[in-house]
BAFI-3210 file (N, C-alpha, C; in Angstrom, 3 decimals, decimal comma, padded with zeros to 6 digits):
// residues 120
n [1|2|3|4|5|6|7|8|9|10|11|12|13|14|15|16|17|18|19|20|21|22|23|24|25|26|27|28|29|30|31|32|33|34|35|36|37|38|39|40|41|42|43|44|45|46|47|48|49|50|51|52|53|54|55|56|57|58|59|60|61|62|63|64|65|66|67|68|69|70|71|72|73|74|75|76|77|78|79|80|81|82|83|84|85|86|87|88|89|90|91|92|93|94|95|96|97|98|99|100|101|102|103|104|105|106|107|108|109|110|111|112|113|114|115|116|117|118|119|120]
n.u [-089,831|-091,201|-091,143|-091,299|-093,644|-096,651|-096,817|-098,459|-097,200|-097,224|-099,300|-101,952|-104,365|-105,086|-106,597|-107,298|-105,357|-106,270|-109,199|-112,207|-115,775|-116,785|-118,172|-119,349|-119,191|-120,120|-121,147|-122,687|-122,861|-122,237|-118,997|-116,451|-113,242|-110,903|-111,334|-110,973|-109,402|-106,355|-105,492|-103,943|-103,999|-103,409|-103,339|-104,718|-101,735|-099,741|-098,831|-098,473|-100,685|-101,772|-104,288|-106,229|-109,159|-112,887|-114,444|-116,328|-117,732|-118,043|-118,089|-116,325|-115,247|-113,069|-110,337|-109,700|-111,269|-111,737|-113,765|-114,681|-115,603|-115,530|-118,579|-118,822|-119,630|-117,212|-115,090|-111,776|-108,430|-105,599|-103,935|-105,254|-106,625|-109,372|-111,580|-114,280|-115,462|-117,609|-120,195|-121,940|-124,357|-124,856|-122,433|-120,849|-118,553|-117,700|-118,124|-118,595|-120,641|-121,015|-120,756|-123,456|-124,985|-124,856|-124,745|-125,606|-123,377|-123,715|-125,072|-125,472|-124,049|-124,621|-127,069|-127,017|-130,532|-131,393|-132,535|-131,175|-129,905|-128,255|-124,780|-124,344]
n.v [016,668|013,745|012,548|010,218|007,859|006,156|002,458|-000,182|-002,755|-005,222|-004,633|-005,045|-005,223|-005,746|-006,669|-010,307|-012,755|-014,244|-013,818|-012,752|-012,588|-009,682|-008,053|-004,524|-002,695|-000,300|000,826|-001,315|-002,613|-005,332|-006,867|-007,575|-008,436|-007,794|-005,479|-003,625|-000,481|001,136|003,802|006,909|009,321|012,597|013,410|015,768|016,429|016,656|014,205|011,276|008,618|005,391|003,183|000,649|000,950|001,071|000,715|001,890|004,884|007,712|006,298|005,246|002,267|001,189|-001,462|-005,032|-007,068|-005,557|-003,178|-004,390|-007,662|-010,924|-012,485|-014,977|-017,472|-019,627|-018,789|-019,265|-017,338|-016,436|-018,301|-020,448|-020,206|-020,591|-017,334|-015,977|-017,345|-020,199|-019,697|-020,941|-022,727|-025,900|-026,242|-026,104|-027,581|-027,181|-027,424|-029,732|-032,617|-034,271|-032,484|-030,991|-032,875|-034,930|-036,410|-034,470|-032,100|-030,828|-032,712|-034,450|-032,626|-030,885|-028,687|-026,291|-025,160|-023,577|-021,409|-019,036|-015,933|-013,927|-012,357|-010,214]
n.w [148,686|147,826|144,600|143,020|141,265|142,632|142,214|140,795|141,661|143,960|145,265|147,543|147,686|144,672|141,762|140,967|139,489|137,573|136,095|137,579|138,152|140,014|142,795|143,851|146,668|147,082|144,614|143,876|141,228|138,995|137,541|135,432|137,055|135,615|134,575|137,024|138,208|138,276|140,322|140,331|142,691|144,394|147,529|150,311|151,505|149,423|149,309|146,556|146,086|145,122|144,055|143,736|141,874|141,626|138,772|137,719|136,890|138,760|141,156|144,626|145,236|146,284|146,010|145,804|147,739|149,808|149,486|146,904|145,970|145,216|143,558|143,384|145,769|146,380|145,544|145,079|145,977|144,365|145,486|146,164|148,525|150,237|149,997|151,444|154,670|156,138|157,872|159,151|161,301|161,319|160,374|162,033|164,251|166,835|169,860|172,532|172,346|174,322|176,677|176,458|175,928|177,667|180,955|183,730|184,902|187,709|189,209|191,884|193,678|196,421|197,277|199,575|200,903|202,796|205,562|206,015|206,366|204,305|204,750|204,088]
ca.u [-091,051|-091,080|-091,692|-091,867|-094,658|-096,824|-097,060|-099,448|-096,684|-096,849|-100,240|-102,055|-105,817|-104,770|-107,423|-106,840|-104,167|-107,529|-110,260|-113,583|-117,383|-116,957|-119,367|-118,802|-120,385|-120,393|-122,061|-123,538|-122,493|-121,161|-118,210|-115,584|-112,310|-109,442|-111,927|-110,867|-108,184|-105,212|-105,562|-103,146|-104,224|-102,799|-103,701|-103,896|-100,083|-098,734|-098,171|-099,314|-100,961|-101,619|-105,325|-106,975|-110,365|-114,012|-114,190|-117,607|-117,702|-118,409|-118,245|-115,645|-115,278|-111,429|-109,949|-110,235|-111,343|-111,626|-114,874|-114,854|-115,540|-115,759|-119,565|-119,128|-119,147|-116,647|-113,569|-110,477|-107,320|-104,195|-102,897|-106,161|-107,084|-111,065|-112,049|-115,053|-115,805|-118,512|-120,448|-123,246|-124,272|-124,186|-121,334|-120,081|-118,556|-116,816|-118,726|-118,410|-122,055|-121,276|-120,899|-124,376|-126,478|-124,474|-124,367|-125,737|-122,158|-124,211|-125,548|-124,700|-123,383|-125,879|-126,992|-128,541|-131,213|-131,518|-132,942|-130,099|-129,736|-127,433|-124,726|-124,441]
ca.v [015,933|012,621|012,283|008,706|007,551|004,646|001,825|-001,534|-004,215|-005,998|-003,534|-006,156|-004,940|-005,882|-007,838|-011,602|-012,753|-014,643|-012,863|-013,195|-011,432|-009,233|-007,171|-003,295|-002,623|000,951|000,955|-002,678|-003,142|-006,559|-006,415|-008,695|-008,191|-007,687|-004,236|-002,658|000,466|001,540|004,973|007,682|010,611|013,480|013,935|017,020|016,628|016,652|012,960|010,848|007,451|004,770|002,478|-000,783|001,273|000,558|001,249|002,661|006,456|008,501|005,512|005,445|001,309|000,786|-002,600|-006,144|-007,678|-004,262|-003,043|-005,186|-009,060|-012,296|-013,318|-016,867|-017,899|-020,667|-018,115|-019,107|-016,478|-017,435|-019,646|-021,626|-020,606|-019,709|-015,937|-016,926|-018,663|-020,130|-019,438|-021,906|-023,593|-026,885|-026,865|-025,498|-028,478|-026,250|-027,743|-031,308|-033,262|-035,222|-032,098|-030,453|-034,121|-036,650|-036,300|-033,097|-031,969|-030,757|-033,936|-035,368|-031,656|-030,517|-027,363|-025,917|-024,344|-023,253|-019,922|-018,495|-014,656|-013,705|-011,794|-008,590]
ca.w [148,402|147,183|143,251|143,216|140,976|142,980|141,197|141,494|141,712|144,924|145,957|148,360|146,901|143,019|141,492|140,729|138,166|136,800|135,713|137,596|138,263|141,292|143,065|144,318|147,711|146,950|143,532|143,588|140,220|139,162|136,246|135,522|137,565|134,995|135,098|138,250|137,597|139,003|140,007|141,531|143,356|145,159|149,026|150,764|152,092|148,652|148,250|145,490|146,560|144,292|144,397|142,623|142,327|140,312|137,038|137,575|136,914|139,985|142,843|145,266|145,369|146,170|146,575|145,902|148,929|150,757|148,604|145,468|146,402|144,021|143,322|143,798|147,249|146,337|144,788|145,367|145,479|143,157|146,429|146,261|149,644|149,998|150,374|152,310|155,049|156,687|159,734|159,296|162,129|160,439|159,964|162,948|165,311|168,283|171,018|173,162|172,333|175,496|177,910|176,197|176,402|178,200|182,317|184,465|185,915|188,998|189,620|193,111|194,542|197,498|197,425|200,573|200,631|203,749|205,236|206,368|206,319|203,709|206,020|203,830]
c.u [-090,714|-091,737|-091,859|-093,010|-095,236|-097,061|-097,502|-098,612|-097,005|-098,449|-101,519|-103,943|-106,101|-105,514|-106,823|-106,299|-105,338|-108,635|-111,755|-114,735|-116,706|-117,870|-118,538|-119,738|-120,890|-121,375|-123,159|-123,725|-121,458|-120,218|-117,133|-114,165|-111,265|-110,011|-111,470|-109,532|-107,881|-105,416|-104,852|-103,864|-103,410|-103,418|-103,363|-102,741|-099,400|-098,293|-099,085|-099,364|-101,758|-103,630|-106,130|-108,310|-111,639|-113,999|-115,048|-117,724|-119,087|-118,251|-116,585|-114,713|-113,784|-111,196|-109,983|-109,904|-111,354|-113,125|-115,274|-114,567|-116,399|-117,528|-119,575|-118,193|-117,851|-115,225|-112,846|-109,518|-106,298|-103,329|-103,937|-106,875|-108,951|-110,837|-113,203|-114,850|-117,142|-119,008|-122,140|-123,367|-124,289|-123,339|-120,194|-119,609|-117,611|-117,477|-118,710|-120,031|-122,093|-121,289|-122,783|-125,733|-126,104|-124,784|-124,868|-124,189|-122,471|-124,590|-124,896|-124,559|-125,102|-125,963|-127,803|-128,973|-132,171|-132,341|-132,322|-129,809|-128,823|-126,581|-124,014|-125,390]
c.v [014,736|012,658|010,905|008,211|006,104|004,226|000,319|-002,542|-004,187|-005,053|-005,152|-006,105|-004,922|-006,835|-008,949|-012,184|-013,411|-013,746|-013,268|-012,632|-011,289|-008,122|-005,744|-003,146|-001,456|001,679|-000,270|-003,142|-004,283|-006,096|-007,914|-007,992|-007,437|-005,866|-002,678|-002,054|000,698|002,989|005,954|008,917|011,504|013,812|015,043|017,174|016,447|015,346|012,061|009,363|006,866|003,616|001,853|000,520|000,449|000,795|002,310|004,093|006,508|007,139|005,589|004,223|001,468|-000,414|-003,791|-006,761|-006,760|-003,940|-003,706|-006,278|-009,519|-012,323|-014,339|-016,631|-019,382|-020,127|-018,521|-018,407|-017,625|-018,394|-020,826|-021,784|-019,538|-018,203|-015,897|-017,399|-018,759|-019,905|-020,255|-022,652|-024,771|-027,338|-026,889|-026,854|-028,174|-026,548|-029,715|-031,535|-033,645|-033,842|-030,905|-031,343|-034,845|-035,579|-034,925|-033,051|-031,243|-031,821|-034,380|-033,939|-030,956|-029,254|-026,653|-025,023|-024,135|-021,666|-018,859|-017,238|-014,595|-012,302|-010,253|-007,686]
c.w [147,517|145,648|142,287|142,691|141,527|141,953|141,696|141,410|143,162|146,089|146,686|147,937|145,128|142,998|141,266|139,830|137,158|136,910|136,418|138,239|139,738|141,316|143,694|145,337|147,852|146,322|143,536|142,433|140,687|137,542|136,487|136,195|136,946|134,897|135,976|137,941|138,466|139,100|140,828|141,882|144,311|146,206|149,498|151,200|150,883|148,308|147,587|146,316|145,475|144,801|143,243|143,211|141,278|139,800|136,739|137,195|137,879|141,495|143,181|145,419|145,483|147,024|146,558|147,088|150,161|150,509|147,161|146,326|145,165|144,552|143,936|145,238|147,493|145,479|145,803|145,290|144,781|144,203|146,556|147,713|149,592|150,823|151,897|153,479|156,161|157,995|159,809|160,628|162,484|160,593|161,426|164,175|166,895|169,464|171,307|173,103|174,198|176,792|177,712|176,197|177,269|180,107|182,876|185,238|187,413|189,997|191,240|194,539|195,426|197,357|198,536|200,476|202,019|204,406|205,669|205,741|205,184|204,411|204,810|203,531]
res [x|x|x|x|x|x|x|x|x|x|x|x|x|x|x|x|x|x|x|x|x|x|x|x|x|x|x|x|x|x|x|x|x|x|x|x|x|x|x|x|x|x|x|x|x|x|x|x|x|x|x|x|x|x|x|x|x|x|x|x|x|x|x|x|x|x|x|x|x|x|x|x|x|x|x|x|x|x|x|x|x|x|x|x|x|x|x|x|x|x|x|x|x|x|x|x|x|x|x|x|x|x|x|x|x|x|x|x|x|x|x|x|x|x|x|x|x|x|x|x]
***
């Protein structure tokens, strides 16, 4: 059996080297980040596993960015890249204007409309 104590270097759910209000989706408490504890537990198979959890007593919350997320809709992680992102429709420019107003692309093509059996 492995006796290996985990340990939170390099743990990919470790709060933010800066400190800042996050929410718990579990509890719905807000707290400040530097907050959230490291906590090991023992699984039924005997091995110990290691977890950023809430601070809260009794909630379950494990994780920044799993179940714990930044407040501000405008956090940046320590690379500066947004958490976030939007889905406004606004903002959204994934579509050609010109093939949604400009020209009918049917235009011109005949369509008969004939009364012709349909043969199945």
């Amino acid at each position: 059996m492995d006796t290996t104590e985990p340990t939170p270097a390099g743990d990919p759910f470790g709060p933010p080297t800066i400190s800042t209000m996050v929410h718990c989706l579990h509890c719905g408490e807000e707290y400040d980040s530097y907050r959230i504890e490291w906590r090991v537990k023992t699984c039924r198979d005997g091995k110990r596993h290691g977890f950023w959890c809430c601070p809260i007593p009794g909630c379950d919350g494990a994780g920044f960015g799993f179940d714990i997320f930044p407040v501000d809709p405008e956090y940046r992680d320590d690379d500066g890249n947004l958490m976030w992102c939007s889905d406004d429709e606004e903002e959204e420019d994934d579509y050609d204007e010109e093939l949604l107003f400009g020209e009918d692309p049917l235009e011109g093509i005949r369509i008969d409309q004939g009364d012709d059996e349909i043969p199945f």
